[in-house]
C-alpha positions as CSV (number, residue, x, y, z in Angstrom):
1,X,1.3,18.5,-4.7
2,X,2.9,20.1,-1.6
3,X,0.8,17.7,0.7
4,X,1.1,14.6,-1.7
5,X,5.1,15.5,-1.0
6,X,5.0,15.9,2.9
7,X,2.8,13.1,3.1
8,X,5.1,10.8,0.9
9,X,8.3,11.9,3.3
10,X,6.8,11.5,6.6
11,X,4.3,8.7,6.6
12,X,4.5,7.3,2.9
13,X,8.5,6.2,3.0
14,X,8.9,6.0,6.3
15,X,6.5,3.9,7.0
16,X,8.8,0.8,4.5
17,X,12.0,1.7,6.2
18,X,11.7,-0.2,9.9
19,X,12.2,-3.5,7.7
20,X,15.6,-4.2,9.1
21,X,13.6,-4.2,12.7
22,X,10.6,-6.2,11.9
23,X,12.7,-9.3,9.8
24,X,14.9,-9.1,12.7
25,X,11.6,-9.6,14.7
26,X,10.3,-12.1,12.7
27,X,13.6,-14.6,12.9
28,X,13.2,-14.1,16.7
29,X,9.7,-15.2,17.0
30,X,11.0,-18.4,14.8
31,X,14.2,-19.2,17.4
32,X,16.4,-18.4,14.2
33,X,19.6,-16.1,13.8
34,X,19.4,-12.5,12.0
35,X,21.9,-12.5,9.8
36,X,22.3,-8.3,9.0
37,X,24.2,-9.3,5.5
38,X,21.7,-12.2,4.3
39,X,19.2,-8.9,5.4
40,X,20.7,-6.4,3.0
41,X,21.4,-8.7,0.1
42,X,18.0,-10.2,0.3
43,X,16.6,-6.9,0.2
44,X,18.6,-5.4,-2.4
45,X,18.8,-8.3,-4.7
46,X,14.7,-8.5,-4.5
47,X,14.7,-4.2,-5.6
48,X,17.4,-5.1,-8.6
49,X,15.8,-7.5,-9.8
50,X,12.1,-6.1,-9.7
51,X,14.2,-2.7,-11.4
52,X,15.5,-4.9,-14.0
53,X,11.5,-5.9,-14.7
54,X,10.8,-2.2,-14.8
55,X,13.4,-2.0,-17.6
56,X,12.4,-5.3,-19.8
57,X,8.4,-5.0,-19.2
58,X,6.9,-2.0,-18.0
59,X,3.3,-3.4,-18.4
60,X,3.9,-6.9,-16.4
61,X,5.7,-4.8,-14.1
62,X,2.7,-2.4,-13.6
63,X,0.1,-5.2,-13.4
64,X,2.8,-7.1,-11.0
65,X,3.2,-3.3,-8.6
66,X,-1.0,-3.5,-8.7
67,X,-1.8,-6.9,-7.7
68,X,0.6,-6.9,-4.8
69,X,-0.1,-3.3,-3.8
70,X,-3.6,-4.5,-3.9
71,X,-2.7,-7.6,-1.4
72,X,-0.3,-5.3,0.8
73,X,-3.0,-2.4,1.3
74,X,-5.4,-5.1,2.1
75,X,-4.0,-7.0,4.1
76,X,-3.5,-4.3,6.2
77,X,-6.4,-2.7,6.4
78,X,-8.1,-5.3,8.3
79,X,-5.1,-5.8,11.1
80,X,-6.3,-6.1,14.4
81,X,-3.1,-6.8,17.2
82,X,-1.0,-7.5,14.8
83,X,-2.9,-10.3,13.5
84,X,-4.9,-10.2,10.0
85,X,-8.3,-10.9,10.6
86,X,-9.8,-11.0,7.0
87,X,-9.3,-13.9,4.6
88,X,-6.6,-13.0,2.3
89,X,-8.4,-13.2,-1.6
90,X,-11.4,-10.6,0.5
91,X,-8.7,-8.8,1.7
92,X,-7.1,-8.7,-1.7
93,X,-10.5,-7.9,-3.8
94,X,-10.8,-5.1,-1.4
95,X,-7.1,-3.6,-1.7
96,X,-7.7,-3.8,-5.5
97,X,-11.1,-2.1,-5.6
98,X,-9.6,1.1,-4.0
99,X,-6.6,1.2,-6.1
100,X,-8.7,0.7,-9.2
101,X,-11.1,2.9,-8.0
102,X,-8.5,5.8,-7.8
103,X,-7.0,5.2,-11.0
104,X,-10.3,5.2,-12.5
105,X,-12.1,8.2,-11.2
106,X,-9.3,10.1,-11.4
107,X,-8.3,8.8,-15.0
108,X,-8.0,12.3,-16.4
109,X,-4.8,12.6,-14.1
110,X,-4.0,8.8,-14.1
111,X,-3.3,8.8,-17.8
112,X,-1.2,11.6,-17.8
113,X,1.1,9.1,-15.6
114,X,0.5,5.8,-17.8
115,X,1.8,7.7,-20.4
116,X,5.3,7.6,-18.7
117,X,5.2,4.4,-17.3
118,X,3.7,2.6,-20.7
119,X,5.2,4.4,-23.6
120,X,4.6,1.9,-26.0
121,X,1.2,1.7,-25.3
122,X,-1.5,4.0,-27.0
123,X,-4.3,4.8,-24.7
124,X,-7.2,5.7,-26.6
125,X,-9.1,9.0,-26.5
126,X,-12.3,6.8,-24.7
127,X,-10.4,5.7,-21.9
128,X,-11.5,8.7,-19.6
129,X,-15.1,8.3,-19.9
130,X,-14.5,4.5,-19.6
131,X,-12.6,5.0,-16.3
132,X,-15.2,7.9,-15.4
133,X,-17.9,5.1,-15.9
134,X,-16.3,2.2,-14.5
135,X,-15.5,4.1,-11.4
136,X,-19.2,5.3,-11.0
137,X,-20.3,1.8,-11.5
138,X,-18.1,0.5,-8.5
139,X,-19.1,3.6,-6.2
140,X,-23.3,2.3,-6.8
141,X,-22.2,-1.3,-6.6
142,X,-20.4,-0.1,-2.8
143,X,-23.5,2.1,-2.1
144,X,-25.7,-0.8,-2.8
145,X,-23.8,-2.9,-0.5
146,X,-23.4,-0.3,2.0
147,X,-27.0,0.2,1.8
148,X,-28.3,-3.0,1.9
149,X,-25.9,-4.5,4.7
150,X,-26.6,-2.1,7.3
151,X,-30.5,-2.8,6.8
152,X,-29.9,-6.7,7.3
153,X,-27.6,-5.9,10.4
154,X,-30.2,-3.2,11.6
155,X,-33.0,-5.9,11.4
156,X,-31.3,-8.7,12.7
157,X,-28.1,-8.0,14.0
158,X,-27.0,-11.2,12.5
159,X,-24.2,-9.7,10.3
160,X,-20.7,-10.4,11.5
161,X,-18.4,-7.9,12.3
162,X,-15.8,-8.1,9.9
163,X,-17.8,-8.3,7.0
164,X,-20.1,-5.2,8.4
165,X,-16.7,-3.8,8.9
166,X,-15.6,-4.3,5.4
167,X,-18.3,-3.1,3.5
168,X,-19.1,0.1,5.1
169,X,-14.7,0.8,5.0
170,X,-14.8,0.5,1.2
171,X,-17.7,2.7,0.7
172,X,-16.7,5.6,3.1
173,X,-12.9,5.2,1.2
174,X,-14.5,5.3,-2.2
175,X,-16.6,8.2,-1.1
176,X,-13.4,10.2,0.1
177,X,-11.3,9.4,-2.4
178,X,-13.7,10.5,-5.3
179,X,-14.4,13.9,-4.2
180,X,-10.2,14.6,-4.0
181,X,-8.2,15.5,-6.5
182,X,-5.9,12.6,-7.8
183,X,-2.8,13.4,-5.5
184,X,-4.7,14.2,-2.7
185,X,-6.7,11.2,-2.6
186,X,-3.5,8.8,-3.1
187,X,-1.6,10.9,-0.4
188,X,-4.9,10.1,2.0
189,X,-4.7,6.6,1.1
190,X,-1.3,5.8,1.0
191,X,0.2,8.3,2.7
192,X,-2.2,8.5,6.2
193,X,-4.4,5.5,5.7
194,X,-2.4,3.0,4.9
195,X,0.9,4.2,6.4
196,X,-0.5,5.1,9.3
197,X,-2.0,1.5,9.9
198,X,1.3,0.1,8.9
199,X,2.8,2.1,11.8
200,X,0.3,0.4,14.4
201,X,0.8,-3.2,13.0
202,X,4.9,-2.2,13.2
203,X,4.5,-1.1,16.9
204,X,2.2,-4.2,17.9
205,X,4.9,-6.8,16.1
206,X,8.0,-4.8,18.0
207,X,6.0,-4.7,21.4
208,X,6.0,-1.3,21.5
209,X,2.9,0.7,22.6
210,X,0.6,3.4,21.2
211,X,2.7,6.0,23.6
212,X,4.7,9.1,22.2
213,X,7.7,7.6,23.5
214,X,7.6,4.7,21.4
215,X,6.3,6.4,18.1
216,X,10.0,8.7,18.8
217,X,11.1,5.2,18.9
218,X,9.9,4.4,15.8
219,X,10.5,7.4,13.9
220,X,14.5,7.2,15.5
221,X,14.4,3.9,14.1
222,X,13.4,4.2,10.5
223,X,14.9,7.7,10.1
224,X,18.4,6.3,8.6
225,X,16.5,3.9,6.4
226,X,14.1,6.2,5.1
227,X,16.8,8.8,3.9
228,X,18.7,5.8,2.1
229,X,15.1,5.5,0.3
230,X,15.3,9.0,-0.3
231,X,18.4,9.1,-1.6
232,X,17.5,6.4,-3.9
233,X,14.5,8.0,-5.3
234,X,16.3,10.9,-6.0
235,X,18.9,9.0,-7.7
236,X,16.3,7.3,-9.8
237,X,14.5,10.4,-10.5
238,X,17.6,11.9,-11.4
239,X,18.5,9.4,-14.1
240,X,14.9,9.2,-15.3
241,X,14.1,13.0,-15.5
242,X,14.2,14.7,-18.8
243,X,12.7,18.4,-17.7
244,X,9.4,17.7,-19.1
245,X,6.2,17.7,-16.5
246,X,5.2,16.8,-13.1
247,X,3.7,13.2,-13.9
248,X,7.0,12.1,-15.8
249,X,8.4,12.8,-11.8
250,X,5.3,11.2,-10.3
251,X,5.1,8.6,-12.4
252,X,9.2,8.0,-12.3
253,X,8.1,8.3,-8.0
254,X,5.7,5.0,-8.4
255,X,8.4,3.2,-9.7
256,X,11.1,4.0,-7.3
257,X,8.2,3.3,-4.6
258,X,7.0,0.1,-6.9
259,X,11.0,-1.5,-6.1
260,X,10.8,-0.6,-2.6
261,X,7.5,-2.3,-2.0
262,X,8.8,-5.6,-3.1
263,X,10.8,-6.4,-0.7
264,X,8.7,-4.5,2.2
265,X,5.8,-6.4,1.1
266,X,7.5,-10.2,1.9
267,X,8.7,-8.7,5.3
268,X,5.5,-7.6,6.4
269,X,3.3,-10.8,5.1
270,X,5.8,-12.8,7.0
271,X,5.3,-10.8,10.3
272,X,1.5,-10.8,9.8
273,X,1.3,-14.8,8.8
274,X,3.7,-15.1,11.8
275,X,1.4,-13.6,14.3
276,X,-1.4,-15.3,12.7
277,X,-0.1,-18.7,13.5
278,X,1.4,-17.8,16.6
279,X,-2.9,-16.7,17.8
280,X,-3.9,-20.2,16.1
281,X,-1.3,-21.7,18.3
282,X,-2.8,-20.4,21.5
283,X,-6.3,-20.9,20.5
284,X,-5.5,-24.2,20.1
């Protein structure tokens, strides 16, 4: 828990609150003025609203925080200068396979967290071993892939790249993930993998380079945003709290972390679909 925390503070949030700076970034690629208040209400309007979700339907509002965590992680994952190199429904099947994956292998711990966020729902007593199962049948389906692509590109070196790329990724992520614990394995995922790749995309779209310099740039940068977020989550944990166990606070975290990624999730598909146009451009 004490790394899932540090993680969560220094990568995890972090990582959403240079926002402000990449919109502002994206409006100057398009010759278009930044308007800082159309920013903030944008921003907060799209968390409000996705909070009010949370409050009406908690089950279209976890499915909703999957499918576009799913898209978000994926998407990133395959960014290569700031451009995303991977088809968007591949790079969606794959953000969805880890985060299922997770939820499933770990379902012992997983449920404990459901139960907080889906009251209303009873979760049967098979559920584990159905998670345990399903997660052991996508770890041999990856294996088999894993397995059978780096034969073919072995043989005849006639695999491409990204798809070699993509394959042997998943596998090595659902290999890592399943032999750590639940919080461990979404802090390695979320809170280095992902964040961490988020960071190098941010510094590529601001033009700033790979230096320690510029990452004290960065972390300057996002360091007012990110305790507003923490603030908030606080706030929201506050409210939520009752004194009961440590997935009520985990599980009240996701949601705090679910209304945050709304909005962060537009901003950054907009820089990435922007710099994906802008290398179409050019090859043309």
């Amino acid at each position: 828990m004490i790394i899932f925390g540090i993680t969560i503070i220094l990568t995890g949030i972090p990582h959403g609150s240079l926002d402000f700076y990449l919109a502002k970034q994206n409006q100057t690629w398009y010759n278009q003025a930044f308007s800082n208040k159309r920013f903030y209400f944008n921003y907060l309007l799209n968390m409000v609203l996705f909070g009010m979700v949370w409050y009406i339907s908690p089950f279209l509002s976890v499915l909703f925080f999957l499918f576009i965590s799913a898209f978000h992680f994926g998407e990133i994952d395959f960014v290569n200068k700031g451009q995303a190199q991977v088809p968007w429904y591949l790079s969606s099947i794959y953000g969805l396979t880890i985060i299922v994956y997770i939820i499933a292998c770990h379902s012992e711990e997983s449920i404990k967290i459901l139960h907080y966020l889906l009251p209303k729902i009873e979760i049967s007593s098979n559920t584990i071993p159905l998670g345990k199962s399903f997660s052991e049948w996508i770890l041999i389906i990856s294996f088999i892939s894993f397995f059978l692509i780096n034969i073919v590109h072995l043989l005849t070196k006639s695999i491409k790249n990204l798809i070699f790329k993509l394959i042997n990724q998943t596998f090595f992520i659902l290999l890592i993930t399943k032999f750590l614990p639940f919080y461990l394995a979404f802090a390695f995922y979320f809170g280095i993998w992902h964040s961490l790749l988020s960071f190098e995309a941010i510094l590529q779209s601001l033009h700033l380079e790979n230096t320690t310099e510029d990452w004290l740039k960065l972390m300057k940068k996002a360091l007012p945003f990110s305790l507003l977020s923490f603030i908030g989550l606080a706030i929201l944990i506050y409210i939520g709290y009752n004194g009961r166990n440590t997935p009520q606070i985990v599980s009240l975290l996701f949601i705090g972390i679910s209304i945050l990624t709304l909005p962060h999730f537009q901003v950054f598909s907009k820089a990435l679909n922007k710099n994906r146009s802008t290398e179409t451009n050019v090859a043309s």
